[in-house]
C-alpha positions as semicolon CSV with decimal commas, in nm:
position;residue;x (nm);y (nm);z (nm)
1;X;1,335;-0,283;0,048
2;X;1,167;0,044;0,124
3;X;0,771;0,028;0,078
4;X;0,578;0,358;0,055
5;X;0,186;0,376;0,120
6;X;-0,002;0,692;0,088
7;X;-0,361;0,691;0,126
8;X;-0,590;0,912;0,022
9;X;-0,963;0,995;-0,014
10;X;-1,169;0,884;0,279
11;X;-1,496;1,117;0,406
12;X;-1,208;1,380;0,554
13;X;-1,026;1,386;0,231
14;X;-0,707;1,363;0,430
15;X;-0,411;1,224;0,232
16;X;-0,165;1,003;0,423
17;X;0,209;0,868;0,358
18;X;0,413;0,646;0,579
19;X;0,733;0,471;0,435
20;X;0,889;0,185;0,569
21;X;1,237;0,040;0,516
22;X;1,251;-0,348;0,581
23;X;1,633;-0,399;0,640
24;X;1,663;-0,554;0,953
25;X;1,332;-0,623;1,032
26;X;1,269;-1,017;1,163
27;X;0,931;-0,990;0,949
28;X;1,143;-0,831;0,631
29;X;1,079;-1,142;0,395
30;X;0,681;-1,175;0,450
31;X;0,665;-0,793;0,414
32;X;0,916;-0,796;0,063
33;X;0,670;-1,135;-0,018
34;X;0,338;-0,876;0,071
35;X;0,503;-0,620;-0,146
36;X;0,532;-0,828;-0,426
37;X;0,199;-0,957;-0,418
38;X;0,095;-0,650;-0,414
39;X;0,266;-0,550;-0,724
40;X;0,120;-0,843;-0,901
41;X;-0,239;-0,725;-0,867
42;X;-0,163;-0,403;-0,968
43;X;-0,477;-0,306;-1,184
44;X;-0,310;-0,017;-1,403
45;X;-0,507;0,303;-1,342
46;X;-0,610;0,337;-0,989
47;X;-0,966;0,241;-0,963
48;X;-1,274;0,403;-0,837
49;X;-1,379;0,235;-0,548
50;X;-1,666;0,371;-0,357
51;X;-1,750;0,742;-0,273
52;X;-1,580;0,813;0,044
53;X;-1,338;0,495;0,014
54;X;-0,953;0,486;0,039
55;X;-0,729;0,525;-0,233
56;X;-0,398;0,363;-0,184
57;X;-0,094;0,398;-0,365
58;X;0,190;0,134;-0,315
59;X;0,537;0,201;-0,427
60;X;0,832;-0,038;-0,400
61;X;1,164;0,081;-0,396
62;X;1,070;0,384;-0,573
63;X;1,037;0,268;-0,910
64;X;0,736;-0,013;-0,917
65;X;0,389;0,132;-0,818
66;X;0,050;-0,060;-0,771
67;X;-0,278;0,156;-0,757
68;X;-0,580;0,031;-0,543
69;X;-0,894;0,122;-0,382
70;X;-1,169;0,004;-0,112
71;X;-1,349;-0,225;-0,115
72;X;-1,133;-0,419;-0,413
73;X;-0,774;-0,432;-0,220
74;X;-0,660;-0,793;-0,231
75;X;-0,555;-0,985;0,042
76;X;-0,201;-0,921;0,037
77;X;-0,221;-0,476;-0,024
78;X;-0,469;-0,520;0,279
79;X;-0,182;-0,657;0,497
80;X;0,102;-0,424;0,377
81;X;-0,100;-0,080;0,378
82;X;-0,217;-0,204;0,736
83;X;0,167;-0,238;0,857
84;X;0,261;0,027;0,718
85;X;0,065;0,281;0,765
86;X;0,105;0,112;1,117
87;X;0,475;0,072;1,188
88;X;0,590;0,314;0,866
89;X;0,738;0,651;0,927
């Protein structure tokens, strides 16, 4: 599965994208399970936020994508943008 996060907003306005491809990671089912989750809460439209909050765009295998924003991320976008923006490339 190949999970793409890109961030955006923030006070700096900077927009960021890291991608990362779970085949052959040992952690690859609890980050497909994250990615699903993540899906599920999908809210539509991406929503406001708060001013100078993260916007976060989650795409799953390039064809499912899930909008969110801070402070309203559930649990399991918290985990996956943290990994991937952490570990992604």
């Amino acid at each position: 599965m190949r999970i793409t996060v890109i961030r955006s907003g923030g006070f700096a306005g900077i927009t960021r994208r890291a991608e990362l491809d779970t085949t052959d990671r040992p952690d690859a089912r609890h980050v497909e399970a994250l990615a699903h989750q993540a899906l599920e809460t999908d809210q539509g439209a991406a929503p406001r936020g708060v001013p100078d909050g993260f916007r976060y765009e989650i795409t799953v295998d390039g064809s499912r994508t899930a909008h969110c924003a801070d402070p309203h991320l559930s649990d399991a976008q918290r985990e996956l943008v943290r990994t991937v923006l952490k570990e992604g490339a």
